[in-house]
C-alpha positions in Angstrom: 0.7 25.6 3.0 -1.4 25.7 6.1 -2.7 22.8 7.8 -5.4 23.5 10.0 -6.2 21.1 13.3 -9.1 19.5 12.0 -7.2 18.7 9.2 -4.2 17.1 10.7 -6.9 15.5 13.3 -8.4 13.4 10.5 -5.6 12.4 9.0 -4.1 10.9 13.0 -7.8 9.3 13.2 -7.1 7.9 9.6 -3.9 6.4 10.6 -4.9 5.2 13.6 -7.9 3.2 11.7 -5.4 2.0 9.2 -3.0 0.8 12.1 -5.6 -0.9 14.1 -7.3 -2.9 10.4 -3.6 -3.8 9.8 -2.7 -5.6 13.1 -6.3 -7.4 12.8 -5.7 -8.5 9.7 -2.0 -9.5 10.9 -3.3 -12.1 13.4 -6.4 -13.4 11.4 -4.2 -14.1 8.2 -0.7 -14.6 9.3 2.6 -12.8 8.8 3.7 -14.7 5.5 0.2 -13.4 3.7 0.3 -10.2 5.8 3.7 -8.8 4.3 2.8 -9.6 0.8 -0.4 -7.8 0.6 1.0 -4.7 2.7 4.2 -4.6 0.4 1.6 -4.4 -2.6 0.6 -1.0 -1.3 2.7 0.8 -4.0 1.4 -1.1 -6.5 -2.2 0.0 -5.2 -1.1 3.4 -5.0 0.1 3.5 -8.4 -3.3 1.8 -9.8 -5.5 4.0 -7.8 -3.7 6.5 -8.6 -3.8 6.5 -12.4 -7.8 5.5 -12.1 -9.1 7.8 -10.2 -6.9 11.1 -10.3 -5.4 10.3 -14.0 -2.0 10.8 -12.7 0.5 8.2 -14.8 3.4 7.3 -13.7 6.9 8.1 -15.4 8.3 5.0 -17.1 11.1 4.9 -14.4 8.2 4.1 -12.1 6.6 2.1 -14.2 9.4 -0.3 -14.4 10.3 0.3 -10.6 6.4 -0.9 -10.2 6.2 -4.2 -12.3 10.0 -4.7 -10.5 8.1 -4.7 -6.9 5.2 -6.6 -8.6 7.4 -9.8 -9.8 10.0 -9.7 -6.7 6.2 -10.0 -4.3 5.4 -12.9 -7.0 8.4 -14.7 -6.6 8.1 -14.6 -2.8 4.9 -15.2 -2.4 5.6 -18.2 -4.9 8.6 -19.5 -2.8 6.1 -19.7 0.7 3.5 -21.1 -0.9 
């Protein structure tokens, strides 16, 4: 479809907001911490997702989610 400029400029304002919360949080929390909560984004997405738009996922990505939810367990498990 068509993107207009304002469009496209609030997403690049979005992103840079995102970017510049991320490497904050990066140095107040530590890398270890950092990676684990940033990997978890999918498993935001997903939630969020299915809460507030009412899209669920397919049960290939359910299982693909709960795979990225233990693997982040076991290494935040094994730092700690």
């Amino acid at each position: 479809g068509n993107t207009s400029p304002k469009q496209i400029l609030i997403c690049s304002v979005t992103n840079l907001a995102a970017n510049i919360c991320c490497n904050a949080g990066l140095q107040i929390i530590g890398s270890g911490i950092y990676q684990v909560l940033y990997s978890s984004v999918v498993i935001f997405t997903a939630l969020l997702s299915k809460t507030f738009l009412g899209k669920s996922p397919t049960q290939v990505q359910w299982v693909a989610i709960i795979s990225i939810a233990v693997g982040l367990g076991l290494t935040s498990h094994d730092s700690a």
